[in-house]
Jmol script that loads the backbone (N, CA, C; Angstrom):
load data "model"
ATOM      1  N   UNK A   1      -4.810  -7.989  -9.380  1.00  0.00           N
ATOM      2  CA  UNK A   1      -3.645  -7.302  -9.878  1.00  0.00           C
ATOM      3  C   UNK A   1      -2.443  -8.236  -9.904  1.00  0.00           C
ATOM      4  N   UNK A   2      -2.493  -8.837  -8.990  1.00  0.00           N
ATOM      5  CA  UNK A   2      -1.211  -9.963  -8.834  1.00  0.00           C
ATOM      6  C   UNK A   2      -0.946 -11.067  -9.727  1.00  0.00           C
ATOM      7  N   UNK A   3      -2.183 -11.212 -10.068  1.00  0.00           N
ATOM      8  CA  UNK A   3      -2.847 -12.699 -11.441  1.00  0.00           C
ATOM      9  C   UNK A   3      -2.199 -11.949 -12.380  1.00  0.00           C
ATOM     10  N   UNK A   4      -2.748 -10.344 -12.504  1.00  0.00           N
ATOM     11  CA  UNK A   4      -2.703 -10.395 -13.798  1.00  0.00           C
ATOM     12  C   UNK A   4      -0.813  -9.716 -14.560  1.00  0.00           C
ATOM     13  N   UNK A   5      -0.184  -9.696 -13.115  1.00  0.00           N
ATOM     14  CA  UNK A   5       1.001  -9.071 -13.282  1.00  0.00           C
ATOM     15  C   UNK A   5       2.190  -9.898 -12.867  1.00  0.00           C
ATOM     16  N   UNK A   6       1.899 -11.144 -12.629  1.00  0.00           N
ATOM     17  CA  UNK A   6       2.858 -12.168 -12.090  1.00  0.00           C
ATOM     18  C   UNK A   6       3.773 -12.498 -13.514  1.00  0.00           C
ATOM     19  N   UNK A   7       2.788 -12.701 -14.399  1.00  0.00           N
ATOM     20  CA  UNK A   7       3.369 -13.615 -15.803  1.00  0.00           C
ATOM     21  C   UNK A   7       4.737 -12.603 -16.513  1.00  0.00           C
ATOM     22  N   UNK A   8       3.721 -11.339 -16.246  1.00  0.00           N
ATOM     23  CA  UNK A   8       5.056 -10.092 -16.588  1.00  0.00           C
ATOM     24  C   UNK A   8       6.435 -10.014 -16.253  1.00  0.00           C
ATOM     25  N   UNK A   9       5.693 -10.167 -14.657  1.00  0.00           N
ATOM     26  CA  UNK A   9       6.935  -9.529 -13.877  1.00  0.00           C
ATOM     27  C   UNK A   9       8.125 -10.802 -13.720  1.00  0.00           C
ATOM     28  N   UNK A  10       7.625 -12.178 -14.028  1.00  0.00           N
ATOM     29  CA  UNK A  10       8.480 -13.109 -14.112  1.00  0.00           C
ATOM     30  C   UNK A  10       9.400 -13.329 -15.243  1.00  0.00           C
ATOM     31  N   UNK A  11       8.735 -12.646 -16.541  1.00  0.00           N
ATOM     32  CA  UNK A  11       9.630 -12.273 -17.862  1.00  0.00           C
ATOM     33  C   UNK A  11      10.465 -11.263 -17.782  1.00  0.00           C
ATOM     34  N   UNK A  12       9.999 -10.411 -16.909  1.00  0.00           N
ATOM     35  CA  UNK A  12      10.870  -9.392 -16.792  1.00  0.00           C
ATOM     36  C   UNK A  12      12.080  -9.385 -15.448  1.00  0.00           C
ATOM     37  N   UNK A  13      12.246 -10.445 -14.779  1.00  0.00           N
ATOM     38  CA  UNK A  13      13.321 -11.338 -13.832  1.00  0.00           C
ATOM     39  C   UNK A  13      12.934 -10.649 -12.262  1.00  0.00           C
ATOM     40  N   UNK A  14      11.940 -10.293 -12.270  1.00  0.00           N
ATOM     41  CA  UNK A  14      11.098 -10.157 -10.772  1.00  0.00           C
ATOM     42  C   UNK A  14       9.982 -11.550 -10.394  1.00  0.00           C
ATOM     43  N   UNK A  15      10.576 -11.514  -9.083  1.00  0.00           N
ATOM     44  CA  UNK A  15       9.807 -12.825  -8.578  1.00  0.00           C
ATOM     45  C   UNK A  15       8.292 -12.234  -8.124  1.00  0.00           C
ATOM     46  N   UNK A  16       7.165 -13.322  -8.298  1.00  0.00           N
ATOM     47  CA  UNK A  16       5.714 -12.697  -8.451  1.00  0.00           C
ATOM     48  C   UNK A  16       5.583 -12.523  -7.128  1.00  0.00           C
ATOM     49  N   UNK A  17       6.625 -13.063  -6.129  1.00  0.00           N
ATOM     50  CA  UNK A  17       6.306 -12.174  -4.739  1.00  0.00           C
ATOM     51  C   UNK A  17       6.658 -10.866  -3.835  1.00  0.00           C
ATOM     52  N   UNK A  18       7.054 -10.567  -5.166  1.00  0.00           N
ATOM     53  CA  UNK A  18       7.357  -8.738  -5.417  1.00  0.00           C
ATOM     54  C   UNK A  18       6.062  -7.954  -5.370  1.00  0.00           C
ATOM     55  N   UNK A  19       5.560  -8.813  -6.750  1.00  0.00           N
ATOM     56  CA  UNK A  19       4.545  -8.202  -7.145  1.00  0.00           C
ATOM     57  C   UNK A  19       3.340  -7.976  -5.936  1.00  0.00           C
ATOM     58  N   UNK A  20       3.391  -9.225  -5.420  1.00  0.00           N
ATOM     59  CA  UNK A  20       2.629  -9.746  -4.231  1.00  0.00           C
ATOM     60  C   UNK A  20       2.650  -8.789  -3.363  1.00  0.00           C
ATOM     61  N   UNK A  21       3.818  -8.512  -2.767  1.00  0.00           N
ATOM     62  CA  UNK A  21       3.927  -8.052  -1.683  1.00  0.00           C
ATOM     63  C   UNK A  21       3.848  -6.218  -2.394  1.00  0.00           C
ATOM     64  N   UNK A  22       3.973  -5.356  -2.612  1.00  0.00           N
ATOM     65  CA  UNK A  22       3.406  -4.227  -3.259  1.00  0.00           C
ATOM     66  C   UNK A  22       2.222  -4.302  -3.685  1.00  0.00           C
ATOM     67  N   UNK A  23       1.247  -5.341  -4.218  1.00  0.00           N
ATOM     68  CA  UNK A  23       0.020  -4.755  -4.493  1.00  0.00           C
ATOM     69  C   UNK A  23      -1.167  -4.914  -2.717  1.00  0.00           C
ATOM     70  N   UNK A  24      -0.135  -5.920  -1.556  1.00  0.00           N
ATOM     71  CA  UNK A  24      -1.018  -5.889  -0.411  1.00  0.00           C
ATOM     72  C   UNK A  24      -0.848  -4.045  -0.063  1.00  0.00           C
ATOM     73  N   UNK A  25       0.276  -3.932  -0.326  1.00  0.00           N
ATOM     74  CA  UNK A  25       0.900  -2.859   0.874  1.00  0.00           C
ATOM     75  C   UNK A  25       0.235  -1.377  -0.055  1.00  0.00           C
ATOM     76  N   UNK A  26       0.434  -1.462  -1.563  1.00  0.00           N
ATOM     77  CA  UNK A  26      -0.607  -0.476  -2.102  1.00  0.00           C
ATOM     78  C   UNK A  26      -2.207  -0.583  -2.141  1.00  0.00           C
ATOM     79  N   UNK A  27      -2.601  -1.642  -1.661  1.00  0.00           N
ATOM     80  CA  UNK A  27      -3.974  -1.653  -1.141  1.00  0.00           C
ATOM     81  C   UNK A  27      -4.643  -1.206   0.049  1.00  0.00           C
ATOM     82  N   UNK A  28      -3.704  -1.196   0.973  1.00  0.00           N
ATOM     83  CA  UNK A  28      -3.635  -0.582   2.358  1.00  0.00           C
ATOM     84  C   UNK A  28      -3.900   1.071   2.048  1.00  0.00           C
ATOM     85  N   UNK A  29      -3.448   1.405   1.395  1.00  0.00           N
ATOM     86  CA  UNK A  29      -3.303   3.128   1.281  1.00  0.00           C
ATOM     87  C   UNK A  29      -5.307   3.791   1.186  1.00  0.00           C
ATOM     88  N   UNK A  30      -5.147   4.917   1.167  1.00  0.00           N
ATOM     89  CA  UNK A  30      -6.182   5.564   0.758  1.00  0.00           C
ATOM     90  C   UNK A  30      -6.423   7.488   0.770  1.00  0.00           C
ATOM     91  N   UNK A  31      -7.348   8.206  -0.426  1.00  0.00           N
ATOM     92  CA  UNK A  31      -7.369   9.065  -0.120  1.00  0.00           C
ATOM     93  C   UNK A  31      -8.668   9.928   0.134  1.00  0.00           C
ATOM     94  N   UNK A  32      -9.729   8.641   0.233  1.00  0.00           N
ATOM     95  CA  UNK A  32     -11.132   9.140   0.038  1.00  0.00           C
ATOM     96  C   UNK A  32     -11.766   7.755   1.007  1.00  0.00           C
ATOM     97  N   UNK A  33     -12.414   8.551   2.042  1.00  0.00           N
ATOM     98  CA  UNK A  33     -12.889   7.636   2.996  1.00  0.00           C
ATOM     99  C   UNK A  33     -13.695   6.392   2.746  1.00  0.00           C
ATOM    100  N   UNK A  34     -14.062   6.494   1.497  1.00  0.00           N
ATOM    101  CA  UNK A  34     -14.659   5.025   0.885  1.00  0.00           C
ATOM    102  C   UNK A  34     -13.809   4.178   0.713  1.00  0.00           C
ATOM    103  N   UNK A  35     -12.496   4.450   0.145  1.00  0.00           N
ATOM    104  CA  UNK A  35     -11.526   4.004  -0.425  1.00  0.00           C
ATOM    105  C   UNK A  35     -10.991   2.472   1.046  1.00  0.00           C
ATOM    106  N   UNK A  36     -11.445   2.361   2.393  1.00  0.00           N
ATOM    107  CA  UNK A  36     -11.095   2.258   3.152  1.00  0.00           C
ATOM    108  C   UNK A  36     -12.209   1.299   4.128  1.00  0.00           C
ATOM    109  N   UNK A  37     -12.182   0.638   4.391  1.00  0.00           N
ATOM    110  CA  UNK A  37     -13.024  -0.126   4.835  1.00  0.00           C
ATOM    111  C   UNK A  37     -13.106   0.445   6.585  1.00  0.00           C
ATOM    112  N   UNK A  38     -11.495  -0.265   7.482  1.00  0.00           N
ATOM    113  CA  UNK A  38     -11.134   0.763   8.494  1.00  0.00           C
ATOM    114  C   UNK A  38     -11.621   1.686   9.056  1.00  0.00           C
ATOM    115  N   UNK A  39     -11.568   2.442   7.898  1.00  0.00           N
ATOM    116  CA  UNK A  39     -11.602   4.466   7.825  1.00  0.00           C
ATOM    117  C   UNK A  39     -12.822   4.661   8.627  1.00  0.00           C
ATOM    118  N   UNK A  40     -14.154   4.325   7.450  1.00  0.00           N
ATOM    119  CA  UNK A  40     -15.408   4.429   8.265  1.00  0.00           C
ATOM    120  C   UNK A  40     -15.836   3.968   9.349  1.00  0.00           C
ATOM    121  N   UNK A  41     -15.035   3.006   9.713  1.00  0.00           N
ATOM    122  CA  UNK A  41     -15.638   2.145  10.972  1.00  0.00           C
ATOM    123  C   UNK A  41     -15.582   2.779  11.891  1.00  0.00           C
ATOM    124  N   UNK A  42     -14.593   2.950  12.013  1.00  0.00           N
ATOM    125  CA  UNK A  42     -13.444   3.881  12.911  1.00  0.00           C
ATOM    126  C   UNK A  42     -14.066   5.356  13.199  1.00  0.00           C
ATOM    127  N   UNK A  43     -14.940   5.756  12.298  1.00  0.00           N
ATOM    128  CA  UNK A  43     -15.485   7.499  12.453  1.00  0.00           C
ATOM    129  C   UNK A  43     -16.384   7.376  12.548  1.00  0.00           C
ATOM    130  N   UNK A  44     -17.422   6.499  12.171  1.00  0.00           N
ATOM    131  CA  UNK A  44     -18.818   6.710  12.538  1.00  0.00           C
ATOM    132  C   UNK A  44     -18.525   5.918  14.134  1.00  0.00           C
ATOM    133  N   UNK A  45     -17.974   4.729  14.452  1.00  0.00           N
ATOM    134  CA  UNK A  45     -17.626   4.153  15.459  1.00  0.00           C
ATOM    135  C   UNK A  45     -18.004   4.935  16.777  1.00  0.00           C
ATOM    136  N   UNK A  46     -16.751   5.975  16.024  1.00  0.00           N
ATOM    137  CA  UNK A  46     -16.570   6.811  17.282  1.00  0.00           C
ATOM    138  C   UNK A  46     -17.901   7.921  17.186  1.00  0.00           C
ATOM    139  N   UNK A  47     -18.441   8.659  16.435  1.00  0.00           N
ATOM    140  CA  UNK A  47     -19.343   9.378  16.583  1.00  0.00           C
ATOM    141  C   UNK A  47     -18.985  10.189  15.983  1.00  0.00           C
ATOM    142  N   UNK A  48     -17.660  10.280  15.118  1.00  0.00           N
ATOM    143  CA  UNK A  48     -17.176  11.766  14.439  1.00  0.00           C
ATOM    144  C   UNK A  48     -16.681  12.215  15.409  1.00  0.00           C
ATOM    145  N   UNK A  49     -16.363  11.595  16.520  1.00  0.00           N
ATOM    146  CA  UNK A  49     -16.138  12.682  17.190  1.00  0.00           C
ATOM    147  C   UNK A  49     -14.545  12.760  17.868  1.00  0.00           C
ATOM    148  N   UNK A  50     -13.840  11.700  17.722  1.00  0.00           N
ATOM    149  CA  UNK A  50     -12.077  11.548  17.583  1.00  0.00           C
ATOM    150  C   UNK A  50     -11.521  12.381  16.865  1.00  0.00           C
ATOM    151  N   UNK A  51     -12.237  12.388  15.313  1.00  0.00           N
ATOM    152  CA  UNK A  51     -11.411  13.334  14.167  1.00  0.00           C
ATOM    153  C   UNK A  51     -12.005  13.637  13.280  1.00  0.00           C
ATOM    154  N   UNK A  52     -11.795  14.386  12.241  1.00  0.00           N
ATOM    155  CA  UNK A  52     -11.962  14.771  11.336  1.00  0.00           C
ATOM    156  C   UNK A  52     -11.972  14.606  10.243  1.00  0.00           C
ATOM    157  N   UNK A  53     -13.217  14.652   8.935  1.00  0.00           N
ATOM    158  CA  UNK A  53     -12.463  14.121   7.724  1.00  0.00           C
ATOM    159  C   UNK A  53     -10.803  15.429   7.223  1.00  0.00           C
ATOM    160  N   UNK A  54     -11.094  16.290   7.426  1.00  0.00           N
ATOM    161  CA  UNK A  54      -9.728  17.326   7.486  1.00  0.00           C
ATOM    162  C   UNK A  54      -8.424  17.149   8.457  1.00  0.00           C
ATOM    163  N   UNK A  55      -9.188  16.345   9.330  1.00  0.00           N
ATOM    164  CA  UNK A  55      -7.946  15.797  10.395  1.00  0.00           C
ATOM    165  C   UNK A  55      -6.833  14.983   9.390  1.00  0.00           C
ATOM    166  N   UNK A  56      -7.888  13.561   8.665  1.00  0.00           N
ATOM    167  CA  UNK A  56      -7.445  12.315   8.501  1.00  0.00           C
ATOM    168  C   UNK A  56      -6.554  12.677   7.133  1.00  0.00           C
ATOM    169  N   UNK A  57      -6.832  13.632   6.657  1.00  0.00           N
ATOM    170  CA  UNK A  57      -6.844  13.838   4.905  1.00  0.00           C
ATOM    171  C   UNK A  57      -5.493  13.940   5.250  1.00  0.00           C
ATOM    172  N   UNK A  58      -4.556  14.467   5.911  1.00  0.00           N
ATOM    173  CA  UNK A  58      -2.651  14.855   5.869  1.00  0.00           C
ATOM    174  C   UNK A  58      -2.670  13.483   6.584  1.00  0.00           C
ATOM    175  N   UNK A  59      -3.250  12.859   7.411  1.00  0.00           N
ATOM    176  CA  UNK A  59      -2.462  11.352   7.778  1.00  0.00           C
ATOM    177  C   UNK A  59      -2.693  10.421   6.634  1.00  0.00           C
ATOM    178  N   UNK A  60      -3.484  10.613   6.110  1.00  0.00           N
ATOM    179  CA  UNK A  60      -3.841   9.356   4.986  1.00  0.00           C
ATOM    180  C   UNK A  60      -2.998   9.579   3.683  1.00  0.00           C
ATOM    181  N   UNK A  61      -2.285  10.916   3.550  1.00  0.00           N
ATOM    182  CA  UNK A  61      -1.393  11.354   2.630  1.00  0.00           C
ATOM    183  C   UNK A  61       0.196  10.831   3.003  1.00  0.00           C
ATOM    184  N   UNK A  62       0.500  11.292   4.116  1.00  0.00           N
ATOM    185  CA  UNK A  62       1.540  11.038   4.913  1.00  0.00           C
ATOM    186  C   UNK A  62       1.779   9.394   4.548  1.00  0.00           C
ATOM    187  N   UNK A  63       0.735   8.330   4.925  1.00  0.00           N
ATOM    188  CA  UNK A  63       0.719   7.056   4.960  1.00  0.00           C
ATOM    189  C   UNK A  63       1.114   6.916   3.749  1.00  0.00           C
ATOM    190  N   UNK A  64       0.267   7.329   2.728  1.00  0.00           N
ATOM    191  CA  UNK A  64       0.741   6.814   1.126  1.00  0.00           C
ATOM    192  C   UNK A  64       2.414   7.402   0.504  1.00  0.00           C
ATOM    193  N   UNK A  65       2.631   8.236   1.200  1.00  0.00           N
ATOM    194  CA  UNK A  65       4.003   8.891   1.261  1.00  0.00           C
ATOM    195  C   UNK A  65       5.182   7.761   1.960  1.00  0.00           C
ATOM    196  N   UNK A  66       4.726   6.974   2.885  1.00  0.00           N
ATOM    197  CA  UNK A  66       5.454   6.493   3.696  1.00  0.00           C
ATOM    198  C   UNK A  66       5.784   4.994   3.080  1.00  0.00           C
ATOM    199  N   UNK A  67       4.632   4.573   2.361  1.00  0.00           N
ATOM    200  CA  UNK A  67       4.051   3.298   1.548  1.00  0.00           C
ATOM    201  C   UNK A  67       4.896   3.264   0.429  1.00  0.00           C
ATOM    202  N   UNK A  68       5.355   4.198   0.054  1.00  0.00           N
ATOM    203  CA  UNK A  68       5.693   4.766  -1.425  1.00  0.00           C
ATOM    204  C   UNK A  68       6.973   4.447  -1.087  1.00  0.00           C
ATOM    205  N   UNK A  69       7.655   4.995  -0.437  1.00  0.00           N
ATOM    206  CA  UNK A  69       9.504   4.854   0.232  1.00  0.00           C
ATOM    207  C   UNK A  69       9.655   3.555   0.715  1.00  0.00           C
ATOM    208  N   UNK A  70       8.638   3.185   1.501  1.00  0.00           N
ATOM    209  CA  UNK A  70       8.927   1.288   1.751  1.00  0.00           C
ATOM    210  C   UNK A  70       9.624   0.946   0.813  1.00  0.00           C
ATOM    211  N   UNK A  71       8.428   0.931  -0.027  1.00  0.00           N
ATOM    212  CA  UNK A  71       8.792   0.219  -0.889  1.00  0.00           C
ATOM    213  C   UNK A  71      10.050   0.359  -2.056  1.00  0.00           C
ATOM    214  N   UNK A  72      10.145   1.623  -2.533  1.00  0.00           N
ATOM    215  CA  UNK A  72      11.749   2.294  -3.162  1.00  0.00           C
ATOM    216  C   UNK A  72      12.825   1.539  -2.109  1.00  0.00           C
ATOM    217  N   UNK A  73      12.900   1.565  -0.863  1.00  0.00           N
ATOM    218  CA  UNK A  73      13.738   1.121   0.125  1.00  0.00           C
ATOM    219  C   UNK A  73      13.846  -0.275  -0.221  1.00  0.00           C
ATOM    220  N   UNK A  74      12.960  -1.459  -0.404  1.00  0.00           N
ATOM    221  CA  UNK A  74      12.940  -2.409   0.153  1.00  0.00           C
ATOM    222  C   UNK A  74      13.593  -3.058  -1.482  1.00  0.00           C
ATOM    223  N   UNK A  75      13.754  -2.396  -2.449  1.00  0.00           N
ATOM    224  CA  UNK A  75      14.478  -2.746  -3.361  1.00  0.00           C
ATOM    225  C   UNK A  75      15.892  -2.953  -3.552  1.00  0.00           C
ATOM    226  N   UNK A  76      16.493  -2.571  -2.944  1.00  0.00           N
ATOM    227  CA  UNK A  76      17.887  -3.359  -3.256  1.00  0.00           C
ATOM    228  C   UNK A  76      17.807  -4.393  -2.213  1.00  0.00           C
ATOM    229  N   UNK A  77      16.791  -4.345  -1.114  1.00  0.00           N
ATOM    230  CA  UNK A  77      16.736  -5.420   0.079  1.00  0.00           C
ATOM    231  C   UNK A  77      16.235  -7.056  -1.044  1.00  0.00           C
ATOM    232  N   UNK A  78      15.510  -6.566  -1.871  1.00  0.00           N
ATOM    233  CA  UNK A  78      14.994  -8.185  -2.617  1.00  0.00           C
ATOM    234  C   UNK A  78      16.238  -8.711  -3.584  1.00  0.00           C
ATOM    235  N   UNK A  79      16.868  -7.150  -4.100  1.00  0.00           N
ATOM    236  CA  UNK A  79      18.397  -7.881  -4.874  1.00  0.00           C
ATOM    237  C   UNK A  79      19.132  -8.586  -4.382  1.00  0.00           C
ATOM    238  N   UNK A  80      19.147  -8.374  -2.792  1.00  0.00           N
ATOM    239  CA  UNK A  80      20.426  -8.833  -2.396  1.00  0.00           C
ATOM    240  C   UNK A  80      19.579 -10.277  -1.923  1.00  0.00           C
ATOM    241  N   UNK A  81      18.213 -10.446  -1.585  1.00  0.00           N
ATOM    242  CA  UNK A  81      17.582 -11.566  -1.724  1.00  0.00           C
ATOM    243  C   UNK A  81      17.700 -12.546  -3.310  1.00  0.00           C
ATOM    244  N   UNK A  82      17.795 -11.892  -4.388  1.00  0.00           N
ATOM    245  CA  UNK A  82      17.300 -12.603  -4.971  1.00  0.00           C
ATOM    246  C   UNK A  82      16.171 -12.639  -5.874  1.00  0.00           C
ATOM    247  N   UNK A  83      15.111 -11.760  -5.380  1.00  0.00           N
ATOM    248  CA  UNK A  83      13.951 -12.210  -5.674  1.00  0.00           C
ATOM    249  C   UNK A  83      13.908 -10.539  -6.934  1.00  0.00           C
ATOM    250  N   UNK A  84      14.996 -10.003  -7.343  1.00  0.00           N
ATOM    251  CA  UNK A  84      15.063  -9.378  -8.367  1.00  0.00           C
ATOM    252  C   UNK A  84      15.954  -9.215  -9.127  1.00  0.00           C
ATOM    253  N   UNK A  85      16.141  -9.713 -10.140  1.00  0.00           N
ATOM    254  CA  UNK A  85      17.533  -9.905 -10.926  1.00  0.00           C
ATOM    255  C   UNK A  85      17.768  -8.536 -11.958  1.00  0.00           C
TER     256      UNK A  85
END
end "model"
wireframe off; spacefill off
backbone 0.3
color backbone group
């Protein structure tokens, strides 16, 4: 995603370590336990028996909720860097 969105985002006066840094932090997210490398380890690990896939489903929402505002937030933080004109 970063290859293929660097060339863009540099025409368009964003530095490609914008791009960079949003496609790690939207890769992190998930809403389907495959989606997640972690996820499974972590539940079969334990035996199923920590939580729930109904447990995880509002934290793994919550997270992408939280992922989402980082990043809205961290935008005037790169203006005043620089790294978005």
């Amino acid at each position: 995603m970063t290859i293929a969105l660097a060339p863009v985002a540099s025409a368009a006066g964003i530095n490609p370590v914008v791009v960079g840094i949003v496609a790690v932090v939207a890769c992190s997210t998930f809403f389907m336990p495959y989606q997640s490398t972690i996820y499974p380890a972590l539940y079969h690990g334990t035996g199923g028996d920590l939580f729930t896939h109904n447990q995880a489903r509002p934290v793994a929402i919550t997270f992408a909720l939280a992922t989402l505002l980082a990043v809205i937030v961290s935008v005037p933080y790169w203006r005043t860097l620089g790294l978005i004109y």
